[in-house]
C-alpha atoms as one frame of an Amber mdcrd trajectory, in Angstrom:
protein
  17.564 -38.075  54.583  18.225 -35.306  52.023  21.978 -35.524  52.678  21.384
 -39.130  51.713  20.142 -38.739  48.711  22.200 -35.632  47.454  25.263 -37.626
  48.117  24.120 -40.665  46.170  23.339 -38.795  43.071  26.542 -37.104  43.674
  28.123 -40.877  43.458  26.336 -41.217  40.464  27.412 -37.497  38.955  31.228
 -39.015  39.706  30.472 -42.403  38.341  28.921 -41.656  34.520  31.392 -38.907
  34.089  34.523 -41.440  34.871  32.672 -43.897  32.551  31.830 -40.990  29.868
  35.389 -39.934  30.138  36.894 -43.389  29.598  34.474 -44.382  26.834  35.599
 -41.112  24.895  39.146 -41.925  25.455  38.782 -45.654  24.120  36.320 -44.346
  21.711  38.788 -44.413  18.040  38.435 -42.653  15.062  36.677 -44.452  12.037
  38.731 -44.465   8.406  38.137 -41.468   6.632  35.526 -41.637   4.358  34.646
 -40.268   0.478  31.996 -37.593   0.197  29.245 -38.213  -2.308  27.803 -41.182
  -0.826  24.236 -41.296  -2.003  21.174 -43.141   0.438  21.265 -46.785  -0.201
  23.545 -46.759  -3.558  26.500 -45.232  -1.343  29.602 -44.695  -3.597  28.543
 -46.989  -6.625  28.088 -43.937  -8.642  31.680 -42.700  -8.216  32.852 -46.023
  -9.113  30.442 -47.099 -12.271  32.317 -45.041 -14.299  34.565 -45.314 -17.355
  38.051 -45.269 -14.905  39.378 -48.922 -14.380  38.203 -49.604 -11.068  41.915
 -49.945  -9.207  42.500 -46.722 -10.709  39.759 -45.311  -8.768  40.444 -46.833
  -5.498  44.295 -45.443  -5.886  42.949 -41.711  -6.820  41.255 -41.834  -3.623
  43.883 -43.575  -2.068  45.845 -40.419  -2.634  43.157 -38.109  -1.399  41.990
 -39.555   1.551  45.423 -41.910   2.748  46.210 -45.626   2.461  43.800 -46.654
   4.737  39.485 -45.459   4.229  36.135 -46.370   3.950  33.555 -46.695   1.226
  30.044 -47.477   1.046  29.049 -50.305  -1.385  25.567 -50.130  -1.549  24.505
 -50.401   2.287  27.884 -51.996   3.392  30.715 -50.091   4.882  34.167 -51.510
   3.278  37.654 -51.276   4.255  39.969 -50.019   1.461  43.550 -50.604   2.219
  46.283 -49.600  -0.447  49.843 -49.760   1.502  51.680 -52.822   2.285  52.162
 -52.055   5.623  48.478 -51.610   6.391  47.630 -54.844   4.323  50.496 -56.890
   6.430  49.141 -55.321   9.551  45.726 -56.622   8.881  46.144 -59.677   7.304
  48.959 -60.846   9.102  49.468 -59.305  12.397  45.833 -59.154  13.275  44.511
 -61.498  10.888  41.766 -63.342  13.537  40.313 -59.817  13.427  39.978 -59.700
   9.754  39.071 -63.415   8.961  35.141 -63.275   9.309  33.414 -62.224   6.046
  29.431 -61.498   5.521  27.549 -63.663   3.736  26.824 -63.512  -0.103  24.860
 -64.332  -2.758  27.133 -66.940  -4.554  28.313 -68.654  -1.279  24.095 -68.995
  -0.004  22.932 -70.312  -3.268  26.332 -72.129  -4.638  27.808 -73.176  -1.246
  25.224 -74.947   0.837  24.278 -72.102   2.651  27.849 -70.840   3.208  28.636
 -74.868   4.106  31.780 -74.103   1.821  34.221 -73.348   4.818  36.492 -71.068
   2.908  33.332 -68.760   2.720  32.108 -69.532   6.076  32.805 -67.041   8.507
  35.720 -67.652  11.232  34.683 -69.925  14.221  34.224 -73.477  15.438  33.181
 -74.601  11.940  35.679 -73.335  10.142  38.875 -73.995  12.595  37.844 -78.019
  12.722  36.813 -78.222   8.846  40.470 -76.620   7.829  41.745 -78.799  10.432
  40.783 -81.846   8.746  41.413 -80.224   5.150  45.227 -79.942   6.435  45.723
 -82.900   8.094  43.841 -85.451   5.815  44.429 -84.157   2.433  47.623 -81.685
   2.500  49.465 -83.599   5.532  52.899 -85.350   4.747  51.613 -88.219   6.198
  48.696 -88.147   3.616  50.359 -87.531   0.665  53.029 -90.464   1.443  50.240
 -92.852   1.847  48.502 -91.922  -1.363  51.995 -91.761  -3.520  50.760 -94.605
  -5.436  47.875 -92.442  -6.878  50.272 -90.077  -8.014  52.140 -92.097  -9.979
  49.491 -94.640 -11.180  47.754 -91.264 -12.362  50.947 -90.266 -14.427  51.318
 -93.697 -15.738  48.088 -93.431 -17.200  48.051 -89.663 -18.467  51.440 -90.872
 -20.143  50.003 -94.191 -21.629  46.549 -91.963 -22.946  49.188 -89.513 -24.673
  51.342 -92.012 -26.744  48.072 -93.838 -27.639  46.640 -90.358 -29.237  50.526
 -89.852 -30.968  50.482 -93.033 -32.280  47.687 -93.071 -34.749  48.925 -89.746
 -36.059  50.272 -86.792 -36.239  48.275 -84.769 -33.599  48.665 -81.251 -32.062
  49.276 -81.229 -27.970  49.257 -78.728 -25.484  51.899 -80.151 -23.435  50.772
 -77.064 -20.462  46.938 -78.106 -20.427  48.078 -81.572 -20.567  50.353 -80.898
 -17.206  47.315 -79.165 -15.604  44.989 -82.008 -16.724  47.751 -84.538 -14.580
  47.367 -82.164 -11.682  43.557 -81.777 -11.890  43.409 -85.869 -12.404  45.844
 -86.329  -9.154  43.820 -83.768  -6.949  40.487 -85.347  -7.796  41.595 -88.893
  -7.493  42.880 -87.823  -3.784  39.575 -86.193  -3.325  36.846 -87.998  -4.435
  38.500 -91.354  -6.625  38.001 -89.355 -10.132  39.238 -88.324 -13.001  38.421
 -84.689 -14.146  40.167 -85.117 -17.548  41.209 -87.944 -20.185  45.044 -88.118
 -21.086  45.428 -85.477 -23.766  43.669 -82.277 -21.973  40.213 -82.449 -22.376
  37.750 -81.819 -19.321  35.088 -84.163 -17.975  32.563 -82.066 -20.178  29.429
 -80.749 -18.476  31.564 -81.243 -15.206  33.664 -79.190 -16.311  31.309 -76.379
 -18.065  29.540 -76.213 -14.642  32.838 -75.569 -12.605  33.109 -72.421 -14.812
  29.644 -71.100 -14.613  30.410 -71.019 -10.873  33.421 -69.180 -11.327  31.840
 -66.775 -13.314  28.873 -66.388 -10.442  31.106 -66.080  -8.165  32.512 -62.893
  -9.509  29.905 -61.076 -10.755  28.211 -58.169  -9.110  25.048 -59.092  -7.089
  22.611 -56.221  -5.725  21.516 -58.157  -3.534  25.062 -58.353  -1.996  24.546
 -55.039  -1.480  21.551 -53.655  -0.802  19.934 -56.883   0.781  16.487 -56.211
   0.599  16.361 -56.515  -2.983  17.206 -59.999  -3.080  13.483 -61.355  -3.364
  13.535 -59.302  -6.209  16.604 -61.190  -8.075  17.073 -57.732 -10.545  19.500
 -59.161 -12.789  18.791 -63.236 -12.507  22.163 -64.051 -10.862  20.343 -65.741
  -8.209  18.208 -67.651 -10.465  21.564 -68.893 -12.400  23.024 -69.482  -9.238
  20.545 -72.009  -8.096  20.660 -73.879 -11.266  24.192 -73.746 -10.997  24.267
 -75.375  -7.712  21.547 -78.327  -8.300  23.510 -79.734 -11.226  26.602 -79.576
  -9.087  24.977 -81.213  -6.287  23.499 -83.663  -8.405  27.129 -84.591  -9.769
  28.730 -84.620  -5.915  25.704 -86.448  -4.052  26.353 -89.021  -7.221  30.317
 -89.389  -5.916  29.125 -89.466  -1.895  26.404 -92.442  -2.860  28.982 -94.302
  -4.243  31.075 -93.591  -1.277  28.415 -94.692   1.438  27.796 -97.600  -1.045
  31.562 -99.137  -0.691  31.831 -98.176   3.166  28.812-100.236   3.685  29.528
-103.401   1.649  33.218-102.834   3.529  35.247-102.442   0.072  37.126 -99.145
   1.676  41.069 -99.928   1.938  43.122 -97.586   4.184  45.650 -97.372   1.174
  42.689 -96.517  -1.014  40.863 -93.957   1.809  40.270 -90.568  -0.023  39.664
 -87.028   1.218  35.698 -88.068   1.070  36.540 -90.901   3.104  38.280 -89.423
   5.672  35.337 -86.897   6.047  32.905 -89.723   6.503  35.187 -91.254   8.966
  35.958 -88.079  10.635  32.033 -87.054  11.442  29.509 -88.657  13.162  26.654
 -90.884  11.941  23.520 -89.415  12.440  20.765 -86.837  12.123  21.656 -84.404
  14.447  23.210 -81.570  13.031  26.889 -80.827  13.155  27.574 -77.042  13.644
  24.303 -76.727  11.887  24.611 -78.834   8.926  24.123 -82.169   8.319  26.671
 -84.508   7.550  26.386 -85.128   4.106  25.853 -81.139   3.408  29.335 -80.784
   5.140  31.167 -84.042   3.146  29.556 -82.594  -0.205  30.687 -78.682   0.558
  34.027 -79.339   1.482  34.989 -81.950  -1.108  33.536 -79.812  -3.366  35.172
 -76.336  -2.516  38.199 -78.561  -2.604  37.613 -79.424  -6.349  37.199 -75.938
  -7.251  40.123 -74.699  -5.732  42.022 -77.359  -7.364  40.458 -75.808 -10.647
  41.418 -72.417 -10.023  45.229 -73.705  -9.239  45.615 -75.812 -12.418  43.862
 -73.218 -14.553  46.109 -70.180 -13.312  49.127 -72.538 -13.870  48.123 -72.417
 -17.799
């Protein structure tokens, strides 16, 4: 009976120090990382400082090699200054680097992260790019909406040589161009116009669109050190919310009008846009589609879609 038993724990001796062994051997080396991190601030204090903040990253860079660590608050981050490294990462292994934690400005300002370019990698945000690329950026797509294109020119054209013609009259010919482009996108999105003929925005619309850009850059704590976000130290979070209502208010006004002609059956397939499609695409009803109801999802991603339209016509200026 002894025999017994010494052998078995023998067979367990052999066993967890073959798994020990492997584990070390499989076991890799984390990025080198900065000294100086401080308990829940981390490296913030080496990089508030009066150095441009690139210039920081690229002293360490040299220091500690293309590829470390740094703590942002409570968060560990991944600070990659080589091409090769960034190609690696992004490209080569890019499923491994696609998921993203969730922030402030995407919570409050996205529909609780509903926006799927913020949402992190999965089911949702496979099938909500799928539909983005087929029914909005598809060949297919843009040949069956041509005529909004050029109907949308027409009239961009016929608003200019209206303003010309009573005057003499200063134009931006490159805001005019992005105004076309902006007028085009929404049109394909949601049946609107974003901007009159001769460059100027859709007004509050338009002022709104750039408070979120502006909360979506800015520095939350929150983002950070989490447990100070019932605290909201600097107000972001209040802005954000305000932010987001009169956004919604806008959007829900476009998808009422949308159920509105689907229901009194004015919708033409010529005429379908991306908002549209999305209503076609998901399913009527209350249950929840990868968490989120229906309208949350149509409303998020024609929205996000907006917005990046934005940010393309307003980097192209």
């Amino acid at each position: 009976m002894e025999s017994f038993f010494l052998g078995l724990v023998l067979v367990c001796m052999i066993i967890w120090r073959i798994l020990s062994t492997t584990h070390k051997r499989n076991k890799t080396l984390p990025p080198p990382e900065p000294s100086g991190a401080w308990p829940l601030i981390g490296h913030l204090r080496i990089l508030n400082s009066q150095i441009p903040f690139f210039r920081t990253l690229g002293d360490l860079a040299d220091k500690h090699g293309p590829v470390f660590s740094i703590r942002l608050g409570m968060r560990r981050t991944l600070v990659i200054s080589s091409w090769e490294s960034v190609k690696e990462c992004l490209k080569t292994n890019d499923r491994k680097f696609l998921n993203r934690p969730s922030f402030a400005a995407s919570k409050y300002m996205g529909y609780d992260d509903a926006f799927f370019g913020f949402h992190p990698y999965g089911e949702y945000w496979l099938e909500m790019r799928k539909i983005a690329t087929q029914e909005l950026l598809s060949n297919r797509r843009l040949e069956l909406l041509k005529h909004v294109r050029v109907s949308e020119i027409e009239t961009c054209i016929k608003e200019l040589h209206t303003t010309c013609s009573n005057g003499s009259v200063l134009v931006d010919m490159s805001q005019w161009f992005s105004c076309v482009i902006a007028n085009v996108m929404f049109r394909l999105i949601a049946g609107k116009r974003y901007c009159s003929g001769i460059g100027k925005d859709s007004g509050a619309f338009g002022g709104l669109i750039k408070e979120f850009f502006y909360l979506a850059g800015v520095l939350v704590i929150s983002d950070l050190i989490p447990f100070t976000e019932w605290m909201d130290l600097q107000g972001h979070m209040k802005s954000m919310k305000r932010v987001a209502k009169e956004l919604d208010h806008v959007v829900s006004g476009w998808l009422e009008e949308h159920l509105q002609r689907r229901e009194e059956g004015r919708v033409r397939k010529e005429e379908k846009d991306f908002m549209d499609v999305m209503l076609e695409s998901l399913a009527v009803g209350d249950d929840p589609i990868f968490g989120y109801k229906r309208e949350t999802i149509v409303k998020g991603t024609a929205l996000v879609s907006e917005l990046t339209t934005f940010c393309i016509t307003s980097s192209s200026t």
